[in-house]
N, C-alpha and C positions, 0 to 999 in steps of 0.2 A: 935810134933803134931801126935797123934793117924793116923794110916793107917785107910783108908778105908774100913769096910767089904766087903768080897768080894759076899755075901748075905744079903739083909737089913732087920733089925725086921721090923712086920709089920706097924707100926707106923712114920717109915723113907721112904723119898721119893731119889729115884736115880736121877740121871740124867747123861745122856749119850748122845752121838751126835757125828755124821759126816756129812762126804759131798757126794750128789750125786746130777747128772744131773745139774749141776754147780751150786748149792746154799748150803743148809745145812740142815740136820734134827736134829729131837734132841726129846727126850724120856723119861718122868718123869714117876717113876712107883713107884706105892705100893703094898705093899701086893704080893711079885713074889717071885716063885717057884725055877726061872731060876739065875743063876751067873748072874754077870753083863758081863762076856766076852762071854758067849753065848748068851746072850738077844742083844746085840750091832752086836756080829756075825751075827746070823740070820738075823737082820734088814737091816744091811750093804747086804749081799748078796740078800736078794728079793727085794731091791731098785737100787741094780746093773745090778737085770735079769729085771726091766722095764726101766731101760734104756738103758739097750743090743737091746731090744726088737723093742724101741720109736723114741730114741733119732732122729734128722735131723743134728746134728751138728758135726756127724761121717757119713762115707758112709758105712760101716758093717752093718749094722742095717738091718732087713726085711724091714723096713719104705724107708730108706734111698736107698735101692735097687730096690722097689717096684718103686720109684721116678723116678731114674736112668734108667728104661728100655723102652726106648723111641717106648712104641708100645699101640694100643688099645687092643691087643690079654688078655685075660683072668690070672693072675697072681696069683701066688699060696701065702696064707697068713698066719702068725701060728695062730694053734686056738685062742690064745688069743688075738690076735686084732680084730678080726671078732665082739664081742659084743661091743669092743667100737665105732667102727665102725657104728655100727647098732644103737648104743647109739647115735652119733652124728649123724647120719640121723635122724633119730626121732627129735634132739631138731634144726636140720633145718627147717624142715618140722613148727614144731607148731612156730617158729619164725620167719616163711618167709623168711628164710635165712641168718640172723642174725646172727647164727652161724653158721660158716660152715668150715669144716674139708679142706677145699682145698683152704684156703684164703694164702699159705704159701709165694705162687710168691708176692702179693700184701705186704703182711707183710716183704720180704728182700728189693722191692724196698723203703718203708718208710726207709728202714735202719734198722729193727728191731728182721733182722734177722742174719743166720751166718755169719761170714765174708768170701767175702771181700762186705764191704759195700760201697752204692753208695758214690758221694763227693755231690751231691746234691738230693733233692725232686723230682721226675718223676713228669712230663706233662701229660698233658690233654691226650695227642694223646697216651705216654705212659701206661695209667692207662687204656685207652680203649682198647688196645690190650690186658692187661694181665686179663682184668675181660672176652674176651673169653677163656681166658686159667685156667678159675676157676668157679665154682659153682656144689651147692652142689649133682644137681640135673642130672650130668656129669658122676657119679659114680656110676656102679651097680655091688652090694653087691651078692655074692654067698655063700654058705656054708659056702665054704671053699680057700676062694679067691675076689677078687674084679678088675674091668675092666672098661675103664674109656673112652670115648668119644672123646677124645683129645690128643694125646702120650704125650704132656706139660701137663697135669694134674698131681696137686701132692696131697697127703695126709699129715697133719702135725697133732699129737696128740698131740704136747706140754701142747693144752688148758686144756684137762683134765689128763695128764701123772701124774702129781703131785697127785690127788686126788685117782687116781685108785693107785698108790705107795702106798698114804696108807690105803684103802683098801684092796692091798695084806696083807701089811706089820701087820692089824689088822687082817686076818684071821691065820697070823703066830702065833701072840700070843695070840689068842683064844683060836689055836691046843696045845698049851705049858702051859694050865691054868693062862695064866697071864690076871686077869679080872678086874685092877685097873691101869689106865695107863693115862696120855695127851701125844699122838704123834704129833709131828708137821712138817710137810718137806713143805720149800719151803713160812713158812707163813700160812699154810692151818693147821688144826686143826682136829683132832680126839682121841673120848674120850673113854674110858670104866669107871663107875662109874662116880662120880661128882666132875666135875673140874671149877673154877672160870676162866673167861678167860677177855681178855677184846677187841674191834674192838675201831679205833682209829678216830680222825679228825670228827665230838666232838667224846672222850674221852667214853666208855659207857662199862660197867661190866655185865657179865651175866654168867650164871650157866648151862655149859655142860654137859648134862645128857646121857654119852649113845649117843653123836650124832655127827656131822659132822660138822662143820665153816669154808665157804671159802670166801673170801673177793676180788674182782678184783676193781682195780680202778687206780686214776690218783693222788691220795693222796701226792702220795712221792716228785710229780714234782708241785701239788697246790700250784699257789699264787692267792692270795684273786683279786676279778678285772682283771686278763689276762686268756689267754687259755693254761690249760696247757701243756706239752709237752707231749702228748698224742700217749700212742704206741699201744692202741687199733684202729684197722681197722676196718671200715665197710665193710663187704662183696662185699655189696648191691651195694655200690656206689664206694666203691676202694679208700675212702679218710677216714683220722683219723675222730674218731667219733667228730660231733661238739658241741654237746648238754654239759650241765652244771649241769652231773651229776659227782660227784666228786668219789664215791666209792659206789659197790652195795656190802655185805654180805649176803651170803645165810646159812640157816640151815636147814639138812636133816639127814637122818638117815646112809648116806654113803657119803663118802668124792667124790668120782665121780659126782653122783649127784650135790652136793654142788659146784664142782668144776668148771662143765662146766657149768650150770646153773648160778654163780656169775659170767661169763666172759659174759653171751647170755646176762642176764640182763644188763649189764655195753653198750652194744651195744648198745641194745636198747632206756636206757635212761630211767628216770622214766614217761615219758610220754605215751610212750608203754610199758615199761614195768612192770610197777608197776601193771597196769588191765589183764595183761597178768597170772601175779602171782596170782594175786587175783582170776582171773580164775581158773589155775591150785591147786589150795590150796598150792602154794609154801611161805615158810617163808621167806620173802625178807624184806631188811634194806636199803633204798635209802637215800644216802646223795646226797643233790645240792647244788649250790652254789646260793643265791638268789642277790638282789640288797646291794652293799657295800660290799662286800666278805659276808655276813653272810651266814651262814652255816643252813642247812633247813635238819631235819631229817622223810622219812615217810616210815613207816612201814605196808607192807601187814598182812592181818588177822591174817594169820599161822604164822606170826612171833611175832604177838602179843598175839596168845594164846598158842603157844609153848616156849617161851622163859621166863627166869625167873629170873626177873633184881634183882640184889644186891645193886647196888649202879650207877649214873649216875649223873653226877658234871654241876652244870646250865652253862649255856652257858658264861655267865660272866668267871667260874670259867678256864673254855677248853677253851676261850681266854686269861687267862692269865697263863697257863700252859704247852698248846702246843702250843700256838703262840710267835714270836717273832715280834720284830722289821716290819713292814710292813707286819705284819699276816704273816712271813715264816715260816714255820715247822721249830721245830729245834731239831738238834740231840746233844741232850746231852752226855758230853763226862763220856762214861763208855766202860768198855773195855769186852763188853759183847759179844753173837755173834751175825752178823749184823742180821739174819734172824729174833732173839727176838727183836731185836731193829726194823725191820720191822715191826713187830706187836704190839711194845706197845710203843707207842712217848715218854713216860714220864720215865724219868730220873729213874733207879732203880738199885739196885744191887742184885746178885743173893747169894740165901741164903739157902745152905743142910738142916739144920735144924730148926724148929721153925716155926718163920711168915715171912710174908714178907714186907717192907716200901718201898713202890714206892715212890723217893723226885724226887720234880721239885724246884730247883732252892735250898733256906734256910727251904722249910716247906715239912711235910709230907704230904705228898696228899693222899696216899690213904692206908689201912694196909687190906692184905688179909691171910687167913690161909692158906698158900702154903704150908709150909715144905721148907722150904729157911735155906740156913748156911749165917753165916756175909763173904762175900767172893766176889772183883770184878772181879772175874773169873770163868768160867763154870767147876766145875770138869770135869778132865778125870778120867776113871778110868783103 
């Protein structure tokens, strides 16, 4: 077997990938300037300085320090949290709190946060105490710092950490002429030039131009008819969201955006939040779950007049594809890595060169121009 270049003609797609902030990324590029062991270096290291930066699930961290100092006194912040910061007040504020940076106490007692986790669900009486020890409207933002109402006030950036990773990690390869690229960390999506991609549970293909895909929802734990095991919090009320919105996707021009934005929508629900979108001119993709598990898809404006579908399999077709036995999702056995298998239900293998055949089951279900090699493993390189 031929080695790997260690530069690809322009017509070969790379793919590279690690792990950060406990999931994985991973890097298909064309048309690059850079080796493949400085293009992986670089990415590796600016997805290691936001989670130096972020992380709650180490005490080092500014974040994790910031938490730790049990005072209302004024706290010093590095520049670079202060915009997100400022990011996530703003999309408090326009969702009444929906989102909110300080929901982190409420998120460890559902269990869904670091360990050591509870052995059971917090009470009533529990939940009322820790919704005074949170809200978004507790925390004031300075320059160069932020100071909080409460000394139990935390900040948790998890919601958008992943999206602003890759918005670093896309101004890294911006600076290094790499102008052909799909990044992914975490599930979340960002492109340079045009990439097919697809959002799952129905099943739906579309064409990233230049743009940003973040997807939050309850998909992985959906069964059709029950609630699922839902590790989105309401703020508002300190209980898992109730409503029977299965998955919101958003598309924007930057993964941040995209990022906290799919988790504020997912709170809300398509009921506020779909008018909320429509408001804002935000491109949003709500699935629900309607009567008999059937699956209900609706889309705000901006996502119907920015998005540019290739291909999308009738609902017959995403029932008998990504459904099993009692409509359970099922994860088809490939030995790919779990974060792509996050993002595309359907049975596929990964492939260097050529095209690519998504199979479900005995049939091809769908063939797209990837740049795939016949291979059920991810190159390293």
């Amino acid at each position: 077997t031929a080695a790997a270049p260690s530069r690809p003609p322009s017509d070969i797609v790379w793919f590279l990938g690690g792990e950060t902030m406990g999931t994985t990324w991973s890097l298909k590029v064309r048309h690059s300037p850079l080796d493949a062991a400085h293009c992986r270096q670089g990415i590796q290291a600016g997805l290691d300085r936001v989670e130096n930066l972020l992380s709650t699930w180490r005490n080092d961290t500014p974040v994790a320090r910031f938490n730790q100092a049990a005072t209302t006194d004024r706290q010093p912040l590095p520049d670079e949290i202060m915009p997100l910061l400022r990011h996530g007040q703003q999309l408090s504020q326009l969702t009444g709190g929906a989102y909110d940076l300080t929901v982190g106490p409420l998120v460890r007692a559902w269990g869904y946060g670091p360990p050591p986790r509870p052995a059971q669900p917090p009470g009533a009486d529990q939940i009322r105490a820790l919704l005074s020890l949170t809200g978004w409207n507790k925390l004031t933002l300075f320059p160069d710092g932020a100071a909080r109402a409460h000394p139990g006030l935390e900040i948790d950036l998890t919601s958008l950490a992943e999206g602003w990773a890759l918005d670093e990690a896309a101004r890294w390869l911006a600076g290094r002429g790499v102008t052909d690229y799909l990044l992914e960390v975490g599930g979340e999506l960002r492109s340079a030039g045009d990439w097919p991609v697809a959002v799952e549970l129905p099943a739906e293909t579309l064409m990233l131009k230049s743009r940003s895909l973040s997807t939050s929802g309850t998909y992985r734990q959906f069964r059709p008819g029950r609630a699922p095991d839902n590790h989105l919090i309401d703020p508002r009320s300190g209980y898992p969201v109730a409503h029977r919105t299965v998955t919101v996707s958003v598309l924007a021009a930057d993964s941040l955006t995209a990022d906290s934005w799919a988790t504020a929508l997912n709170v809300l629900g398509v009921t506020e939040g779909l008018p909320l979108a429509n408001r804002l001119g935000l491109a949003a993709r709500f699935v629900t779950e309607e009567a008999r598990g059937h699956l209900r898809i609706r889309r705000s404006a901006a996502w119907e007049e920015g998005k540019q579908t290739l291909w999308s399999p009738s609902e017959r077709a995403v029932k008998a594809t990504t459904l099993g036995p009692g409509g359970v999702l099922q994860k088809k056995s490939c030995r790919c890595r779990p974060v792509l298998e996050k993002m595309f239900c359907l049975r596929f293998r990964f492939l260097q060169y050529g095209g690519a055949i998504w199979e479900t089951g005995d049939n091809a279900f769908l063939t797209v121009r990837w740049g795939f090699h016949p291979s059920p493993v991810l190159p390293r390189f």
